[in-house]
N, C-alpha and C positions, 0 to 999 in steps of 0.2 A: 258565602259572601260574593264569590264572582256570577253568580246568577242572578243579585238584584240588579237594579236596571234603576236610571235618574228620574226623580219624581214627576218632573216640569221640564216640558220642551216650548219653550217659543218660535223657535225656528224650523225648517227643514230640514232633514239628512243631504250632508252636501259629499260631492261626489270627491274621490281621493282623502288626505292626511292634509292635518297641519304642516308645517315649513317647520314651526319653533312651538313650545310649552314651555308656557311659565309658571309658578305656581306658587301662593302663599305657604305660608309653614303653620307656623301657631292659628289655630283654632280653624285653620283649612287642612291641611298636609297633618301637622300634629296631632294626636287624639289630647283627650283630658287629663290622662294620665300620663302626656308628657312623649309618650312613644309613638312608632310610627310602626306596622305591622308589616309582621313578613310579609302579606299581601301585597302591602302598599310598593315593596321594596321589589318584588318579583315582576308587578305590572311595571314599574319604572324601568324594569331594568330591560321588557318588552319594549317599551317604548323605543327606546334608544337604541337596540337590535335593527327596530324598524328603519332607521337613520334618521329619526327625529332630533336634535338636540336639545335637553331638561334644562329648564332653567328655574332656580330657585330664588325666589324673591320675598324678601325679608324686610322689616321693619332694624331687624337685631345690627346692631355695630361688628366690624370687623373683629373687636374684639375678643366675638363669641362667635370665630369662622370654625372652632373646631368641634363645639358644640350643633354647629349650623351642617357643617359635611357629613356629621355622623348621622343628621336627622333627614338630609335627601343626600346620600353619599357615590349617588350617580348621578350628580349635576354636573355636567359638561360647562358651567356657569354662574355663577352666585352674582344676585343685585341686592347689596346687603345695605342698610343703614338708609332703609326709604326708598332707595337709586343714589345713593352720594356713594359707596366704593361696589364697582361692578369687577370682578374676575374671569377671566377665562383660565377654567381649572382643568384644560381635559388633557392637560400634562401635570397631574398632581405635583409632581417633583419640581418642575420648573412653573408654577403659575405666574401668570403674565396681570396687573394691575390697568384695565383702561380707562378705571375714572377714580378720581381720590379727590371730593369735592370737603371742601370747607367752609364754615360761617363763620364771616367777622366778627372779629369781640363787641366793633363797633355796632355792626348791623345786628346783633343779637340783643345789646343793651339797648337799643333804639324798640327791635322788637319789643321785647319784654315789658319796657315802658308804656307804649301804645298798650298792648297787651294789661297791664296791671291799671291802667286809668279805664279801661274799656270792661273789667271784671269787677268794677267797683268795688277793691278788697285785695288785698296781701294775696301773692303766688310764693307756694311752694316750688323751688326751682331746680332742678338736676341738670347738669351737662355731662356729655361724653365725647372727652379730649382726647381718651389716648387708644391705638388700635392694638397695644400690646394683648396677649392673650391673657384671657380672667382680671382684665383690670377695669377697679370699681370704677361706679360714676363720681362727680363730684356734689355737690352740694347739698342742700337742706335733708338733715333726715326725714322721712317720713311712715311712719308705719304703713301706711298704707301700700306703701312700694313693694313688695313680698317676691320680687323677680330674681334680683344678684344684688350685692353689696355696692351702700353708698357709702366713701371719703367725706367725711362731713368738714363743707370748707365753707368761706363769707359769699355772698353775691359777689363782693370785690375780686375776689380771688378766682371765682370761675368765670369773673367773665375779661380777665385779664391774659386769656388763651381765646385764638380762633379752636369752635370746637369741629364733632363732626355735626353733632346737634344738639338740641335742647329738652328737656320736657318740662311740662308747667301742669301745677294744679291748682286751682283752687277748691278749698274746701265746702265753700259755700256755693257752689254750682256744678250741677252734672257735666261732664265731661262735652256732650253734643253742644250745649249752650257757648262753654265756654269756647268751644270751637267754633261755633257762630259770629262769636263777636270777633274770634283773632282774625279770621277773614275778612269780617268786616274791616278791620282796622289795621291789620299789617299788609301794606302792598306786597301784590308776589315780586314786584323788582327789589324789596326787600328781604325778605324770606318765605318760605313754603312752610304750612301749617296745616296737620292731618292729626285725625287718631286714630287709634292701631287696636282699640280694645283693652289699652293696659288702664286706663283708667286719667289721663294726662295727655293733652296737646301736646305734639312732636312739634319742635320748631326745626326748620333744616334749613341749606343753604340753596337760594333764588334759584327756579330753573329745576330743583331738583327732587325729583320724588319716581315712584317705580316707573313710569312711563318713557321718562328721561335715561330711566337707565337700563330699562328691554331696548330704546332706542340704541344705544349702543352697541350691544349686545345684537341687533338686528343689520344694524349698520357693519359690524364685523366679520359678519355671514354672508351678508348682501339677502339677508330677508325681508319683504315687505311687510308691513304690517298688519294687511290682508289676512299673512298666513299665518298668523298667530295667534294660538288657543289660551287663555288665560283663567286661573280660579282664584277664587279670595272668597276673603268673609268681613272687612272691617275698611271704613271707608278712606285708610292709604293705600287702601286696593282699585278705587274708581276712577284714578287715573289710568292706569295700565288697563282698565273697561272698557274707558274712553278711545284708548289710543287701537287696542288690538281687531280685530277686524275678523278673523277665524269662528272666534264664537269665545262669549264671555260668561264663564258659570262658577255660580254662587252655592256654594254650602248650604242646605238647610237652616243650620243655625247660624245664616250670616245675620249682618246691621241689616234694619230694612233699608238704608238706602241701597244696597250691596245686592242685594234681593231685588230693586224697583230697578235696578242698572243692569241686573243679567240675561242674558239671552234663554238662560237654561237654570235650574236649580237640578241640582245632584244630593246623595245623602249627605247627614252630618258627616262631620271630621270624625266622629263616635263609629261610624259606620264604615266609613275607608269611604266616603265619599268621591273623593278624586281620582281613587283608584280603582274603584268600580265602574263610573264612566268611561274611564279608558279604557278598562278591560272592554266593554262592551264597542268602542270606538275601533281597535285593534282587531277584536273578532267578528266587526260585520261586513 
């Protein structure tokens, strides 16, 4: 494994290390089957020997940080829930919370609204209120959700809580589509609107999504953004594309936009993509 080499270089070999790494989890970091390989775990753990600090960067809510630490468990930092809760964990015992964002019930019903006249057609709706550990989302059942357990409660009911965010489907539109339109129609001074791959526009709170919250995480360090090496595969990852400046690479099987935004493509999540690039990173 540690002798392939990343398929796609766009860029140059540049001289010295990153400053910081970030890194998606699901369908980048994560393989298919859910795990993450001893490979992956021994390069990370290089990484950080190196004096680099891992950061892990997630779409998942706080409420799945302990499912989150077991799948990158030498993250000296988690930007969990888009960029809405960022931690500094590299005092496991005592971690320290530096961003705990929320969406109004107001500004989420307002979303939604735009959102449901602009899909021409009923949204299935999920929120996630609460950051206890293993606790469900709330609203519409949906089969198609197949990820963790939904509370099945009224639109009234969940949107009578500031949550941490939202997800929205419609049935009758591809997920990119529907993405299309929520930016078209929901201002970002209202909310932030990405998808992640699960199948459902994420609605989160104005301002916030991964970029906003390696910013902090940057800002805690005193790291530039320069020096920051970033991977993903889904495009609530091309904000942190946008933002980082080191070099920005994409998974094989990313979204194509994810792929048309990277500096570099590496192998699949299937193949320890992420963590064969660093091996090679570390040993040249």
């Amino acid at each position: 494994m540690a002798g392939q080499t990343a398929l796609v270089s766009r860029v140059g070999v540049r001289a010295g290390l990153p400053k910081l790494i970030a890194t998606d989890l699901d369908g980048t970091l994560v393989r298919s089957d859910e795990t993450v390989s001893d490979f992956t775990h021994s390069v990370l753990d290089r990484v950080r020997a190196a004096g680099i600090p891992v950061v892990g960067a997630t779409g998942r809510g706080p409420r799945l940080t302990e499912l989150t630490r077991n799948d990158i468990r030498d993250a000296d930092f988690l930007v969990m829930a888009g960029g809405g809760r960022v931690v500094d964990q590299r005092d496991v015992r005592e971690p320290i919370v530096l961003r705990d964002a929320r969406l109004s019930a107001a500004d989420l019903t307002r979303a939604l609204t735009l959102l449901e006249e602009a899909a021409s057609g009923p949204l299935l709706v999920m929120v996630e209120a609460s950051d206890e550990h293993d606790a469900p989302l709330w609203g519409d059942l949906d089969p198609h959700w197949r990820y963790d357990r939904i509370e099945q409660r009224s639109r009234v009911e969940c949107l009578d809580h500031d949550v941490i965010k939202a997800f929205a489907r419609a049935p009758h539109l591809d997920v990119d589509d529907l993405l299309a339109r929520a930016q078209a129609v929901i201002p970002p001074s209202l909310a932030s609107v990405t998808q992640a791959g699960l199948g459902y526009v994420e609605i989160a709170p104005p301002g916030v999504d991964k970029a906003s919250g390696l910013a902090v995480v940057a800002a805690h360090l005193g790291v530039d953004p320069a020096d920051v090496l970033v991977f993903g595969d889904m495009p609530n990852d091309l904000p942190m594309f946008r933002w980082a400046g080191w070099a920005r690479v994409a998974v094989t099987n990313a979204h194509p936009s994810v792929r048309a935004a990277a500096d570099e493509i590496t192998l699949r999540n299937d193949d320890d993509g992420v963590a064969v690039y660093l091996d090679r990173l570390l040993s040249a």
